[in-house]
Steps between C-alpha positions, in 0.01 A plus 500: 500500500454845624823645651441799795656757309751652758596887463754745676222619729403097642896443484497386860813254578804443303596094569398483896581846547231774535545834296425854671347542170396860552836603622658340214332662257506802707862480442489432132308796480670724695856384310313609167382817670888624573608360173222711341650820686847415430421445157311855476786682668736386303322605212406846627859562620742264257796739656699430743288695778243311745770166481430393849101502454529317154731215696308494789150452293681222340657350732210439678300390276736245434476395886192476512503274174728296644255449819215411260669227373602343832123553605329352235772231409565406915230659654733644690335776810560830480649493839750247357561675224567851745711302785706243226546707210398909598647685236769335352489449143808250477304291712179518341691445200671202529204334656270578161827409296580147687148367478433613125220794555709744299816473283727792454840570347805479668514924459127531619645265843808716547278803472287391776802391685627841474198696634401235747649654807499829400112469452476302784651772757250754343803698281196573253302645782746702650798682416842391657865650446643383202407327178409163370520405169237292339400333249303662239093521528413290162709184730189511722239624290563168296471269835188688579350402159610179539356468829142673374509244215528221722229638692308513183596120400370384871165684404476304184579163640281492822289286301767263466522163714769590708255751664245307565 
């Protein structure tokens, strides 16, 4: 019996669902890119200058992680993903979390919890009056290499039944 081999770039539905397959790995992509350039920063400037670039890199490479996973998982539009969950990492979160694409710790969820809104309103963009503690980087640079080894594990297993 010869089996159609099925790979990441024939990856077309997910269940009944279509995949914006470009887009999603697009977004996988673009999540490592930041990660890549947080990861570099921080190792050019381990000090405590250039904090809000270092977050913001991270942060948003954990965003767009967490998009990944609701495209290729859901299939989920990139419009739906703008106008349901924009920028809000909580949200994103908590959707990966309930329906088992990603496992955290209880510290790696408050962290996220912590930045959400701050993220969220663009406080890594732009200054405002007054400070806001967070969370140390290493929180999220662990949830971002959870979320590029997931990544990697959906790579392996797209020859798996359950894509087919």
């Amino acid at each position: 019996m010869n089996k159609k081999k099925t790979t990441i770039a024939s990856l077309g539905h997910v269940g009944n669902k279509p995949i914006e397959l470009t887009n999603a790995l697009t977004l996988i992509h673009d999540s490592q890119e930041y990660f890549k350039a947080a990861k570099e920063l921080i190792n050019m400037h381990p000090d405590k200058i250039l904090v809000k670039p270092k977050y913001f890199l991270i942060l948003r490479s954990i965003e767009l992680g967490f998009k990944s996973l609701l495209k290729i998982k859901e299939g989920i539009s990139t419009d739906k993903l703008r106008n349901k969950y924009g920028h809000n990492l909580t949200k994103l979160m908590a959707y990966c979390i309930k329906n088992e694409y990603i496992k955290l710790s209880k510290i790696e969820e408050e962290a996220i919890k912590l930045v959400s809104d701050y993220y969220e309103n663009k406080g890594m963009e732009y200054t405002a009056m007054g400070n806001k503690e967070i969370p140390t980087l290493k929180y999220y640079i662990k949830i971002a290499e959870k979320l590029h080894h997931t990544f990697a594990n959906i790579a392996n297993n797209v020859n798996s039944t359950k894509y087919m």
